[in-house]
N, CA, C and O atoms as a GROMACS GRO file, in nm:
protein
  548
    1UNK      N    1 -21.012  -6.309   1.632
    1UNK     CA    2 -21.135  -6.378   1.662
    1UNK      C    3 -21.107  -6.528   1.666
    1UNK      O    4 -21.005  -6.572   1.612
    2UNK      N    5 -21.184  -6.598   1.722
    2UNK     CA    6 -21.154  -6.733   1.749
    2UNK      C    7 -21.210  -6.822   1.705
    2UNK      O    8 -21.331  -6.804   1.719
    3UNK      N    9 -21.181  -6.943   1.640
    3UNK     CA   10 -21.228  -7.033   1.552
    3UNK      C   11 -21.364  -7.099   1.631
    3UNK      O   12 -21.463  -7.152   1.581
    4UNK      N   13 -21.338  -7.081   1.739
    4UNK     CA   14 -21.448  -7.187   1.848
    4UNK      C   15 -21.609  -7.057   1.814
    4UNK      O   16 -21.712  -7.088   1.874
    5UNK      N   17 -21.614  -6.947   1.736
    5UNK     CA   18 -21.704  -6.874   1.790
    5UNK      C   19 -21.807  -6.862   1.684
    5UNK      O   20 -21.800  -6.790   1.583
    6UNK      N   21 -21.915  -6.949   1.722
    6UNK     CA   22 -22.012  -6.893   1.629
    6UNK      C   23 -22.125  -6.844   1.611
    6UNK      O   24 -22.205  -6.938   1.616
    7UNK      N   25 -22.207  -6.699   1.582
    7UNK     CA   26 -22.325  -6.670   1.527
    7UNK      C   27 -22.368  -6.707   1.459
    7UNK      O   28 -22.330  -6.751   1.351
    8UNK      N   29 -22.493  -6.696   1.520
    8UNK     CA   30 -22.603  -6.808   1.476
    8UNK      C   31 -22.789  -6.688   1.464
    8UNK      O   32 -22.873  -6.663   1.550
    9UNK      N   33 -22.779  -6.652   1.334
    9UNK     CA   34 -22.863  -6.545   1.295
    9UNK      C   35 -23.033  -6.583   1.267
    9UNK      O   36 -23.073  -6.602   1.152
   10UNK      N   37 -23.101  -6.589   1.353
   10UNK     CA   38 -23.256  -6.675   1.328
   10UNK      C   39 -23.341  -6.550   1.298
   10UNK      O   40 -23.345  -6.444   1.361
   11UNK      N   41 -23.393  -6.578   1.215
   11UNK     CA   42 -23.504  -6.504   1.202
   11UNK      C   43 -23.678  -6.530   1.275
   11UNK      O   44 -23.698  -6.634   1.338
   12UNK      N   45 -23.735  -6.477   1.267
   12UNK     CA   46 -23.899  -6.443   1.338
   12UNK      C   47 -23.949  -6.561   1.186
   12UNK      O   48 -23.928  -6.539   1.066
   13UNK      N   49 -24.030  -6.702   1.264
   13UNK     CA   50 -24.044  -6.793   1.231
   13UNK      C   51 -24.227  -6.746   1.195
   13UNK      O   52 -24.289  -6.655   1.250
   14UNK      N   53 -24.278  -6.839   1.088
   14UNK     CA   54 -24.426  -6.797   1.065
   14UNK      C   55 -24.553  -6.961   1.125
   14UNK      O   56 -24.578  -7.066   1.065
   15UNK      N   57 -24.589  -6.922   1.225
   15UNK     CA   58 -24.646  -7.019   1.267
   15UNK      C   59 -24.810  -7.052   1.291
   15UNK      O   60 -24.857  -7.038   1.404
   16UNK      N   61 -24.894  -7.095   1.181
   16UNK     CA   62 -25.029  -7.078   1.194
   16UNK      C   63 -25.049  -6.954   1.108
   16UNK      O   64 -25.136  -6.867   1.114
   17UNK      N   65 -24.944  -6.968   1.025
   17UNK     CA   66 -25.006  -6.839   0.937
   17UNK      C   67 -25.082  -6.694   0.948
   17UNK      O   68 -25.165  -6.635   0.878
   18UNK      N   69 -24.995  -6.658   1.106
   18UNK     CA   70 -25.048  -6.501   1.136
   18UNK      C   71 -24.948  -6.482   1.218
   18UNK      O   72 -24.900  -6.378   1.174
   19UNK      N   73 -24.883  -6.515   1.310
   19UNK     CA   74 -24.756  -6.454   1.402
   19UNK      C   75 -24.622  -6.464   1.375
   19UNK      O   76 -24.568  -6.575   1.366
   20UNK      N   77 -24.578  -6.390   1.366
   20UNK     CA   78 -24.448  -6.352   1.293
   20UNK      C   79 -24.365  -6.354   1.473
   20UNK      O   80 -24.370  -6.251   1.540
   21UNK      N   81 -24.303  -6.469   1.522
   21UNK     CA   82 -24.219  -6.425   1.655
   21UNK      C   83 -24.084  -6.469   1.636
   21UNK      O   84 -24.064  -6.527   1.529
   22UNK      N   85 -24.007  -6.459   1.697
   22UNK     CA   86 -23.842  -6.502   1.705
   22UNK      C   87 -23.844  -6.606   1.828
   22UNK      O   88 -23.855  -6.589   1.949
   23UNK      N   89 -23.830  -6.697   1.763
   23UNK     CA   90 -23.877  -6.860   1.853
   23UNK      C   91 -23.710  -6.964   1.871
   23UNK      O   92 -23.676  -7.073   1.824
   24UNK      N   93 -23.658  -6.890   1.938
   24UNK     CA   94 -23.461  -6.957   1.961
   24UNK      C   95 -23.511  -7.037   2.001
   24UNK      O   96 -23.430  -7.078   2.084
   25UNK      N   97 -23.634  -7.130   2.010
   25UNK     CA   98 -23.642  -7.311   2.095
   25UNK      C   99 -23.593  -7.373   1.983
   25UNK      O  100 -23.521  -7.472   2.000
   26UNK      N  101 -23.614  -7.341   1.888
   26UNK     CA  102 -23.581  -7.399   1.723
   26UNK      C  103 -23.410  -7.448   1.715
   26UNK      O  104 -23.352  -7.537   1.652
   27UNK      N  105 -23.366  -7.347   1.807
   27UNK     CA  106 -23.181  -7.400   1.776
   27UNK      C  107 -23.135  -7.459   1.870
   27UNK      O  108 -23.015  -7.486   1.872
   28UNK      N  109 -23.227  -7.498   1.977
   28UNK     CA  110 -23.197  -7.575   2.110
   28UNK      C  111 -23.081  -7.673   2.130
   28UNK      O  112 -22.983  -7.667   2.205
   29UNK      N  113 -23.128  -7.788   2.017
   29UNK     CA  114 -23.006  -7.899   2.036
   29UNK      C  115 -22.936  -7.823   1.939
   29UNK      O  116 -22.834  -7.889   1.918
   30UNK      N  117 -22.934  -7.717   1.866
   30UNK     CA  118 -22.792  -7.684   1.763
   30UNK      C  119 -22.712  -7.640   1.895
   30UNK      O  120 -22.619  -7.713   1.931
   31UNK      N  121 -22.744  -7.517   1.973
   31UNK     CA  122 -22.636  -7.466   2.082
   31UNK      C  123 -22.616  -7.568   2.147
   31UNK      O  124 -22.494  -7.588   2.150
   32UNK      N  125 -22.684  -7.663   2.215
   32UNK     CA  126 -22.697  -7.727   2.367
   32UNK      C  127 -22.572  -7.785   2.290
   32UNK      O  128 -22.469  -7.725   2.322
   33UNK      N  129 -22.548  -7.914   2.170
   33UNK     CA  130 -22.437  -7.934   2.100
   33UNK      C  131 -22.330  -7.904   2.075
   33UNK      O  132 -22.238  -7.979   2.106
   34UNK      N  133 -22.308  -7.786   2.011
   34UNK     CA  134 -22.212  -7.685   1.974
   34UNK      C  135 -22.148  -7.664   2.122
   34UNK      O  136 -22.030  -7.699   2.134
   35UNK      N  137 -22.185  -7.633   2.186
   35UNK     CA  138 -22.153  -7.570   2.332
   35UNK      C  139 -22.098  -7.707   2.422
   35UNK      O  140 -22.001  -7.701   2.498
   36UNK      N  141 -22.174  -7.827   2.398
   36UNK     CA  142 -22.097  -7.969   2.425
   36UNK      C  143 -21.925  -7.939   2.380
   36UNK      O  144 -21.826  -7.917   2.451
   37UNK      N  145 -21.939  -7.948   2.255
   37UNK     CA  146 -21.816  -7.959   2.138
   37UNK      C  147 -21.684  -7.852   2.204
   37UNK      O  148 -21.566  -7.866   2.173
   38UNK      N  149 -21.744  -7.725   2.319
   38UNK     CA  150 -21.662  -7.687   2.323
   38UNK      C  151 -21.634  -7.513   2.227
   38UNK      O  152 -21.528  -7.452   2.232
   39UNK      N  153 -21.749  -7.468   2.153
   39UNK     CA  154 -21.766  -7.370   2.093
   39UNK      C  155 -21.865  -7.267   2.169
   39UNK      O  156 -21.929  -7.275   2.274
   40UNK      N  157 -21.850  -7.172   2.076
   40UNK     CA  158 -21.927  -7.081   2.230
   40UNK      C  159 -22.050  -7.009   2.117
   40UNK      O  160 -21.994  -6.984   2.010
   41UNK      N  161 -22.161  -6.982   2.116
   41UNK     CA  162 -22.263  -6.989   2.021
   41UNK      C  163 -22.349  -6.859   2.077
   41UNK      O  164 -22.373  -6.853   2.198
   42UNK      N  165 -22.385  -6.778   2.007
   42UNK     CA  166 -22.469  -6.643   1.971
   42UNK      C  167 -22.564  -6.708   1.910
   42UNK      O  168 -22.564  -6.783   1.813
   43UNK      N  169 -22.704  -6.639   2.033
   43UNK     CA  170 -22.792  -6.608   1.873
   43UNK      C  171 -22.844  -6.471   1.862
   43UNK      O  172 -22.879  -6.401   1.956
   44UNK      N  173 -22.846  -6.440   1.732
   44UNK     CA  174 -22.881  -6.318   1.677
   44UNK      C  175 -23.017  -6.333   1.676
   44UNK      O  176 -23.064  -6.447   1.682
   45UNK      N  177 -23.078  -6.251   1.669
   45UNK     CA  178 -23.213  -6.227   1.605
   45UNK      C  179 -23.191  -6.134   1.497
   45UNK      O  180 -23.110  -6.042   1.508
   46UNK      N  181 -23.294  -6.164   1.346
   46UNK     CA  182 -23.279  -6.102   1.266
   46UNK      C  183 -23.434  -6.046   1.202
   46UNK      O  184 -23.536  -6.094   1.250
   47UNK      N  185 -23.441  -5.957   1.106
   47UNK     CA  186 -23.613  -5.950   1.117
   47UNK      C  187 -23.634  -6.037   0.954
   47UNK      O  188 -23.749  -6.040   0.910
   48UNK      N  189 -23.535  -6.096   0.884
   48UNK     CA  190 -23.586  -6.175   0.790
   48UNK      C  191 -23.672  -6.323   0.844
   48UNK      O  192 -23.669  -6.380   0.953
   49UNK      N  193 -23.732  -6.348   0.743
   49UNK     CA  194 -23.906  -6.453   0.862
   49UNK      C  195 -23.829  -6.577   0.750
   49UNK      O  196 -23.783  -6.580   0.636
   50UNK      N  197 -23.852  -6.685   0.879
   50UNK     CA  198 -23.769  -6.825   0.822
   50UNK      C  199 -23.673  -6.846   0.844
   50UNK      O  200 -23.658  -6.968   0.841
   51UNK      N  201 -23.527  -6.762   0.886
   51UNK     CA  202 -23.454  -6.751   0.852
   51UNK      C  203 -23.348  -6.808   0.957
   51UNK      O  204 -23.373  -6.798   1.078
   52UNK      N  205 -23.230  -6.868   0.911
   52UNK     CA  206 -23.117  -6.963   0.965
   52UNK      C  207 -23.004  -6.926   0.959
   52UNK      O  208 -22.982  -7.014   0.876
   53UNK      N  209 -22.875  -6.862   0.973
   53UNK     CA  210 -22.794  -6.898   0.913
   53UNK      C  211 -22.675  -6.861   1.010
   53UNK      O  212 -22.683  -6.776   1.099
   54UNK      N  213 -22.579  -6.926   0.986
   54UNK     CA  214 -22.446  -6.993   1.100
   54UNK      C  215 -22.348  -6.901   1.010
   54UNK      O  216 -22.349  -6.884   0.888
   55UNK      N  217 -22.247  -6.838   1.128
   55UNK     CA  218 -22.144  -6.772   1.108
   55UNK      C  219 -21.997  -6.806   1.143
   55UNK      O  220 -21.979  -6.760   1.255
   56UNK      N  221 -21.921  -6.845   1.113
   56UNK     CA  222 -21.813  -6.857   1.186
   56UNK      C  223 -21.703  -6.768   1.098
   56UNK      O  224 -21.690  -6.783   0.976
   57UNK      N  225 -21.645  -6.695   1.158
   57UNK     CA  226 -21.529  -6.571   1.102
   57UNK      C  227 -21.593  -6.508   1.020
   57UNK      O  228 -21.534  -6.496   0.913
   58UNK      N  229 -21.677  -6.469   1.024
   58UNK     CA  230 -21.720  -6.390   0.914
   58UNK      C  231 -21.777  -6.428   0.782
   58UNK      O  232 -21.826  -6.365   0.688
   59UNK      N  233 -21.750  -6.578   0.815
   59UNK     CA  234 -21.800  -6.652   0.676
   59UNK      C  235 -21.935  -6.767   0.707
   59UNK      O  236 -21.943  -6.856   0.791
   60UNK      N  237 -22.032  -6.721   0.600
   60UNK     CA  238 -22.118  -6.796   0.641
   60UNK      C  239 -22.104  -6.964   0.584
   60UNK      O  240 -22.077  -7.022   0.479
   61UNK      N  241 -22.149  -7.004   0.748
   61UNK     CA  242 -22.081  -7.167   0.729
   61UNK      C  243 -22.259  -7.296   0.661
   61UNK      O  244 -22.244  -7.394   0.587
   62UNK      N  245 -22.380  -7.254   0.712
   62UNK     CA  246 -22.475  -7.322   0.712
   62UNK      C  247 -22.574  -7.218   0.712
   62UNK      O  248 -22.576  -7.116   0.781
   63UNK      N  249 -22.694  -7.275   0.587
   63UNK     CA  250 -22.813  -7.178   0.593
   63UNK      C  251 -22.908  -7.271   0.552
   63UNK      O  252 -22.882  -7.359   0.470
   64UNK      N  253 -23.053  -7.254   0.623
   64UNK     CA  254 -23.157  -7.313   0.592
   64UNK      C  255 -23.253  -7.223   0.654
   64UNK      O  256 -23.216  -7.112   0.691
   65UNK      N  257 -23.372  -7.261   0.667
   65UNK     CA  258 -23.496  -7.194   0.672
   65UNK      C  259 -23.496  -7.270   0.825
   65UNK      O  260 -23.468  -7.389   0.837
   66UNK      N  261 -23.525  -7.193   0.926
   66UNK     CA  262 -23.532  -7.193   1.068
   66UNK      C  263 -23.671  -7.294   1.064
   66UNK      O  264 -23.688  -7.327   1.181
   67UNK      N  265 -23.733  -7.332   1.014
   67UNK     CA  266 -23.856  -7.422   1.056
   67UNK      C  267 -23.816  -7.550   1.013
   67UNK      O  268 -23.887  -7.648   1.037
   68UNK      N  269 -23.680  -7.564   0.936
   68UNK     CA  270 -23.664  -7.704   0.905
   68UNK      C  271 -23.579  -7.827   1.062
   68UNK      O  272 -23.545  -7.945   1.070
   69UNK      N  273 -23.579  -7.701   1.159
   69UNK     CA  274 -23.523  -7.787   1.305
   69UNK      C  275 -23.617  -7.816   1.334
   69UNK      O  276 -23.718  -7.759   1.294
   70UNK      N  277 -23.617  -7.930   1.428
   70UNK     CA  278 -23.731  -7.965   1.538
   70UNK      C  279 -23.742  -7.868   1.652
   70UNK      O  280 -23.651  -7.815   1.716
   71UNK      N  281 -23.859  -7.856   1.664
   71UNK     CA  282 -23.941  -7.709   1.769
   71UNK      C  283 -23.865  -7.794   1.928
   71UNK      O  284 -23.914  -7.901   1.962
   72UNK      N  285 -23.749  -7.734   2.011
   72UNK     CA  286 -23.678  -7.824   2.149
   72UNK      C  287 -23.650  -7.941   2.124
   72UNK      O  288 -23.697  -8.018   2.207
   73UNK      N  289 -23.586  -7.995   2.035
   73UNK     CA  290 -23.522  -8.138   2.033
   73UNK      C  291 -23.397  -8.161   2.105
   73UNK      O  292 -23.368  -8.101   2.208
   74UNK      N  293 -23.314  -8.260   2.040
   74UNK     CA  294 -23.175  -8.313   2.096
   74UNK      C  295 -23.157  -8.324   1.959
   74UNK      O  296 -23.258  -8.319   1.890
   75UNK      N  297 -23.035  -8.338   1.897
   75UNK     CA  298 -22.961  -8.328   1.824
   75UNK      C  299 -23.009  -8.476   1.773
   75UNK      O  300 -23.048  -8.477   1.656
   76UNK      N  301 -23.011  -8.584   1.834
   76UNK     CA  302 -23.024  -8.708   1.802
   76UNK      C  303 -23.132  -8.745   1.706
   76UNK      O  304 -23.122  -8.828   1.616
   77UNK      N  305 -23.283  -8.639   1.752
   77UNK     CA  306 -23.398  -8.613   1.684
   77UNK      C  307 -23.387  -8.556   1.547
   77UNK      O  308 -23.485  -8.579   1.477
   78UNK      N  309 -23.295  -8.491   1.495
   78UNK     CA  310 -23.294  -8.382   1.449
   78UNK      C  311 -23.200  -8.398   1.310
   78UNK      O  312 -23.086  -8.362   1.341
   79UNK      N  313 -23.205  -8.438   1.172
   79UNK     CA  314 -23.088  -8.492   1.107
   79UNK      C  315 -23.073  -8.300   1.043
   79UNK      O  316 -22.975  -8.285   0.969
   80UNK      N  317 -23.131  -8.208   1.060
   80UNK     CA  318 -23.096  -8.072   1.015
   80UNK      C  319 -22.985  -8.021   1.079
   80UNK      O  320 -22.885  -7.969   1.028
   81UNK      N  321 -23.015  -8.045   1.216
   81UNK     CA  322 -22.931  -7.989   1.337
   81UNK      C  323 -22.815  -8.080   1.302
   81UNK      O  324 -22.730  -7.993   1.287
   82UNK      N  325 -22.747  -8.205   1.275
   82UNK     CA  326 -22.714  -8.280   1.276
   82UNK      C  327 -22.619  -8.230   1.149
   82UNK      O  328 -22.508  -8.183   1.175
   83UNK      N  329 -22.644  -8.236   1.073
   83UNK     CA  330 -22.567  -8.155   0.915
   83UNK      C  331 -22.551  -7.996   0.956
   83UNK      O  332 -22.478  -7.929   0.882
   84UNK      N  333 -22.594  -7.952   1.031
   84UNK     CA  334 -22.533  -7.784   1.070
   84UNK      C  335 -22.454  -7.837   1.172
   84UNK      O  336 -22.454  -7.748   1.257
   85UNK      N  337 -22.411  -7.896   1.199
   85UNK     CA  338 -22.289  -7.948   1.333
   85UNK      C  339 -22.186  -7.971   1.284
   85UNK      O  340 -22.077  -7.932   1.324
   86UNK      N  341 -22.217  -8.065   1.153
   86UNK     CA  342 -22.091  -8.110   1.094
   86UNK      C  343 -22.061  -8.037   0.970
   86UNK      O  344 -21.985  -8.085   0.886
   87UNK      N  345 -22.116  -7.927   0.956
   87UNK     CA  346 -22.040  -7.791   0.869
   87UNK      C  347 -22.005  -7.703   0.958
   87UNK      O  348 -21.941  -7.610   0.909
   88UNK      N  349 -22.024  -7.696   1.073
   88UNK     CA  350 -21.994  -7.621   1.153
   88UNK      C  351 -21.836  -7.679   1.214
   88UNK      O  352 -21.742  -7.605   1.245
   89UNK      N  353 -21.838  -7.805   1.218
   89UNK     CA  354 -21.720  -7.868   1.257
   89UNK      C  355 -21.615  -7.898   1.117
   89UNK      O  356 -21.496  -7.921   1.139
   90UNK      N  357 -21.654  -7.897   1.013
   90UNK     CA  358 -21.557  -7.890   0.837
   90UNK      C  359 -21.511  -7.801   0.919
   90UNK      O  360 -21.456  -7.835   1.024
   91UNK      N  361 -21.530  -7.668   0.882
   91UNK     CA  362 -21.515  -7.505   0.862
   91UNK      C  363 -21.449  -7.490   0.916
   91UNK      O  364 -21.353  -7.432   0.864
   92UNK      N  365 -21.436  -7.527   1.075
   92UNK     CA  366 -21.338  -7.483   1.160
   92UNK      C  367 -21.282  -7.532   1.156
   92UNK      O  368 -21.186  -7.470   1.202
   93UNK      N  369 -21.237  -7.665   1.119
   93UNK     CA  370 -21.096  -7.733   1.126
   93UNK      C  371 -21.050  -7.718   0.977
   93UNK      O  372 -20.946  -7.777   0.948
   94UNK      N  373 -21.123  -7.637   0.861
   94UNK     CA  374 -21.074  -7.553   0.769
   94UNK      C  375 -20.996  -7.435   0.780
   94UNK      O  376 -20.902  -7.408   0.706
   95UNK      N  377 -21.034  -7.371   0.866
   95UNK     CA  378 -20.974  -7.247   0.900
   95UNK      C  379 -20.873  -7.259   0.967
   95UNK      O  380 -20.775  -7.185   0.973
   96UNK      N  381 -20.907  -7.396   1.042
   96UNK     CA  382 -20.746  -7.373   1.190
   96UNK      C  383 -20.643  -7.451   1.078
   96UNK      O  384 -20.525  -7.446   1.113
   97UNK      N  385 -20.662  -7.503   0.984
   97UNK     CA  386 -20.549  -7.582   0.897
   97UNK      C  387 -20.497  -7.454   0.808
   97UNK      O  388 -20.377  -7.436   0.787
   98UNK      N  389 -20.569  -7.394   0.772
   98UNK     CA  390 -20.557  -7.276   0.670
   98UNK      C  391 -20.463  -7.180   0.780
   98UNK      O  392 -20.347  -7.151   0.749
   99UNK      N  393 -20.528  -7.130   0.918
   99UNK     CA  394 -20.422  -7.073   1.018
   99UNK      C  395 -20.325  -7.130   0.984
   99UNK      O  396 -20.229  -7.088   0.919
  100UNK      N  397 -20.343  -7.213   1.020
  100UNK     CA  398 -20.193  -7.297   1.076
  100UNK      C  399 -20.047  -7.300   0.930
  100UNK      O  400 -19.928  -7.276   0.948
  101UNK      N  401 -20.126  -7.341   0.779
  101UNK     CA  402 -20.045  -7.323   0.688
  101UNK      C  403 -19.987  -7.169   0.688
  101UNK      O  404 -19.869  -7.144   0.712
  102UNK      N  405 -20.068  -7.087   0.662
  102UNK     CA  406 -20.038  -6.934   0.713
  102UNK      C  407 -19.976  -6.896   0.788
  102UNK      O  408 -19.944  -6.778   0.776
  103UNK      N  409 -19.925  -6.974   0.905
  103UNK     CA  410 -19.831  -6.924   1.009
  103UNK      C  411 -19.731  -7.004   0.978
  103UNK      O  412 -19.634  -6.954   1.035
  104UNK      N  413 -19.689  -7.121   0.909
  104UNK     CA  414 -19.610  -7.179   0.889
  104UNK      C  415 -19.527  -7.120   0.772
  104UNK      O  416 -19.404  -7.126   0.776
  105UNK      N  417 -19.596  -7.060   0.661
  105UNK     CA  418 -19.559  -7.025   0.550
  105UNK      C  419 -19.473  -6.890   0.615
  105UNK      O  420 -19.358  -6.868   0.576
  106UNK      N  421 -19.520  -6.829   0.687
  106UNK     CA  422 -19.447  -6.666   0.740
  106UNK      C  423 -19.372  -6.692   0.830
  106UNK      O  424 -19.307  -6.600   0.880
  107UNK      N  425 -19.361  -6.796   0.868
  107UNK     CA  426 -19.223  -6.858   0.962
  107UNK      C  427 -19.145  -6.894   0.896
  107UNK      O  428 -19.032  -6.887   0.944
  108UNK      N  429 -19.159  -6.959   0.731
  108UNK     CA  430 -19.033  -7.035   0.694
  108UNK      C  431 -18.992  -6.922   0.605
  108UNK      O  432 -18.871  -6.917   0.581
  109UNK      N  433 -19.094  -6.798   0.531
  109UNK     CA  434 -19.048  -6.703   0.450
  109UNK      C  435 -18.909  -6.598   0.577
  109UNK      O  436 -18.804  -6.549   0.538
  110UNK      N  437 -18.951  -6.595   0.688
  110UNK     CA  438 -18.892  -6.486   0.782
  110UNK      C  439 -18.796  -6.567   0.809
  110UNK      O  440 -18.692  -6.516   0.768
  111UNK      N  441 -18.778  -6.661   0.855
  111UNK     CA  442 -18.664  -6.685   0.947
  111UNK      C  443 -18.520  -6.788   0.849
  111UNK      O  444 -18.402  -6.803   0.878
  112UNK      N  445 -18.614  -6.847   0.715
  112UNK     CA  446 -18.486  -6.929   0.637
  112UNK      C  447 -18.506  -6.870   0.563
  112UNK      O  448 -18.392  -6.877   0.517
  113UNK      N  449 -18.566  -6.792   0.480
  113UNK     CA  450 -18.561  -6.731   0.319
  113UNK      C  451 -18.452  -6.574   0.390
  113UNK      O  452 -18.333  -6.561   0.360
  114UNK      N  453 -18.504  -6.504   0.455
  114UNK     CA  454 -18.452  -6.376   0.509
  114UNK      C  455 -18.346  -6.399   0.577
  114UNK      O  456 -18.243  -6.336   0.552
  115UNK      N  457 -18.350  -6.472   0.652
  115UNK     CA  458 -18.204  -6.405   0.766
  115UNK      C  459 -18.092  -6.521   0.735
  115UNK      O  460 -18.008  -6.555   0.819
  116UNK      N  461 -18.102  -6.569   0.622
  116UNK     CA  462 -18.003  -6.647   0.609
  116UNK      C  463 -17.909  -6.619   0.481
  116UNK      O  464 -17.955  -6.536   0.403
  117UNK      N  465 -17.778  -6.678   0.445
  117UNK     CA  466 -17.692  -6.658   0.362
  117UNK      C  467 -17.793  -6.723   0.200
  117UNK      O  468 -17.760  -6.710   0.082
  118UNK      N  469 -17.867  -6.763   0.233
  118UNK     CA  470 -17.998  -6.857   0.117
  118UNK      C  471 -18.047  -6.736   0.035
  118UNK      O  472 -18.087  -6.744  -0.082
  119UNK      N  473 -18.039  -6.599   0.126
  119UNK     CA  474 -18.176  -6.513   0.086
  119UNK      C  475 -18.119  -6.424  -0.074
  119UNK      O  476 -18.036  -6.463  -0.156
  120UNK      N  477 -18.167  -6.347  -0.074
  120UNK     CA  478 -18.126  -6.278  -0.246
  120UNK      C  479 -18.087  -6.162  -0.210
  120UNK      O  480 -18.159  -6.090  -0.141
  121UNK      N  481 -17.973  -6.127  -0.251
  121UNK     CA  482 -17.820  -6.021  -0.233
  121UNK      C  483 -17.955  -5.924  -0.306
  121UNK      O  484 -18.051  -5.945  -0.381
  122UNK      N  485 -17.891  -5.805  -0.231
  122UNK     CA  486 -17.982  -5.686  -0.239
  122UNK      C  487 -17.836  -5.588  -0.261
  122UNK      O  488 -17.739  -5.586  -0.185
  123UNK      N  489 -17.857  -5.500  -0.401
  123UNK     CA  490 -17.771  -5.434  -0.447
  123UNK      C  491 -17.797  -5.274  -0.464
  123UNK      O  492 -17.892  -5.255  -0.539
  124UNK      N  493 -17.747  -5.172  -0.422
  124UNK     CA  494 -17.736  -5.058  -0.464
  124UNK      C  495 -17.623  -4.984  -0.532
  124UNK      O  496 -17.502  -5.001  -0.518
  125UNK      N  497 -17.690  -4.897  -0.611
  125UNK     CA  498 -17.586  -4.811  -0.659
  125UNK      C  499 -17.457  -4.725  -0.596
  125UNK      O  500 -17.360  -4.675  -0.653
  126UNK      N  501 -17.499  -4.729  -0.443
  126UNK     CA  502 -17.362  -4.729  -0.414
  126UNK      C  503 -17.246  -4.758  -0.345
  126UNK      O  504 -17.156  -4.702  -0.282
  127UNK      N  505 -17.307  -4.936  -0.403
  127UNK     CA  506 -17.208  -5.054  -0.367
  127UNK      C  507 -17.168  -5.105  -0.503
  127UNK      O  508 -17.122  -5.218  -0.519
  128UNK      N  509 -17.193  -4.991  -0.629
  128UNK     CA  510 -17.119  -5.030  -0.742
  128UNK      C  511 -16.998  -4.963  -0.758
  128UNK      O  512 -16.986  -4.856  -0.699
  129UNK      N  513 -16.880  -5.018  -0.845
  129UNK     CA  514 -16.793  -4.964  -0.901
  129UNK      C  515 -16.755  -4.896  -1.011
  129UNK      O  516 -16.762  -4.971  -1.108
  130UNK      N  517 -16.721  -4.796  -1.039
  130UNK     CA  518 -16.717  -4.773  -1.163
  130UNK      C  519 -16.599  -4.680  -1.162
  130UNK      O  520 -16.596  -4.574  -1.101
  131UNK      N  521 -16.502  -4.731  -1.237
  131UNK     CA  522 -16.380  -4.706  -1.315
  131UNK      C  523 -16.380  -4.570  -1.410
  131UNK      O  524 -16.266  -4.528  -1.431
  132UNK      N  525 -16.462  -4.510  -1.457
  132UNK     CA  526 -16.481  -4.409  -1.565
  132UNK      C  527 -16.496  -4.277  -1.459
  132UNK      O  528 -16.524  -4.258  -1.341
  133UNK      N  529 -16.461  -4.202  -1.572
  133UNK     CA  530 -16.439  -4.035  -1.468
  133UNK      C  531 -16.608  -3.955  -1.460
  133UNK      O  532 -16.632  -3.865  -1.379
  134UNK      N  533 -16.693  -3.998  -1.542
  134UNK     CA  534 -16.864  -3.926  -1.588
  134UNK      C  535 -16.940  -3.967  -1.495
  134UNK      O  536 -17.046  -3.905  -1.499
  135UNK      N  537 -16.935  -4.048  -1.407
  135UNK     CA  538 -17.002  -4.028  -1.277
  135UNK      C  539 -16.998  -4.033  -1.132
  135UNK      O  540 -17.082  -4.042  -1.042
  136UNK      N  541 -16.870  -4.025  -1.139
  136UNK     CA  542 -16.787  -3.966  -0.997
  136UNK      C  543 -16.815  -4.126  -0.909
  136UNK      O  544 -16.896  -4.106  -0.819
  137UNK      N  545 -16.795  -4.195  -0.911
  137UNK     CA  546 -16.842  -4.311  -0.826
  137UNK      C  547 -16.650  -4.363  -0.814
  137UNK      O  548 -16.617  -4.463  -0.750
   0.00000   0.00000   0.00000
């Protein structure tokens, strides 16, 4: 899966205190943004009411209550949208550093710890010697 990819789980918003609908104008400048940046953005619908919350790998990156965005803004309007951008942008350049140590670490374990004269002599019993007549070696 790819660091650029994130779900984005909204729930059915409560408006006037009787309609329960799933209103994605609410994440407008979050995608229109995100999708600037170069990330590629889902939205879910979920049936929890209020509800916000940003996914990236499986890990949830940002959660708030879906009525705290501006109803179609720009990002500029918006200091909620604005702090879910830039946890959205930590995270992933958390993960691609965390990749990246992870692939570095299994490159230097495989190729200089293992295949070199460095690595640790691996011994069996019958590459031992033994001089005495009781176990035939």
């Amino acid at each position: 899966m790819s660091v650029m990819y994130i779900k984005a789980f909204y729930g059915p918003s409560t408006s006037f205190h009787s309609s329960h609908i799933h209103k994605p104008q609410f994440l407008t400048g979050l995608k229109i943004e995100l999708q600037r940046l170069g990330y590629r953005v889902d939205l879910v619908p979920v049936d929890c009411h209020n509800y916000c919350m940003l996914e990236l790998n499986g890990h949830q990156v940002f959660r708030c209550n879906i009525q705290s965005f501006h109803f179609n803004t720009s990002i500029r309007r918006d200091p909620i949208c604005q702090r879910a951008v830039n946890a959205v942008q930590n995270a992933s350049q958390r993960m691609m550093s965390a990749r990246d140590y992870l692939y570095f670490l299994s490159l230097i374990e495989n190729d200089i710890l293992t295949r070199t004269e460095y690595n640790y002599k691996e011994y069996f019993l019958s590459d031992m010697k033994c001089d005495c007549e009781c176990c035939y070696m």
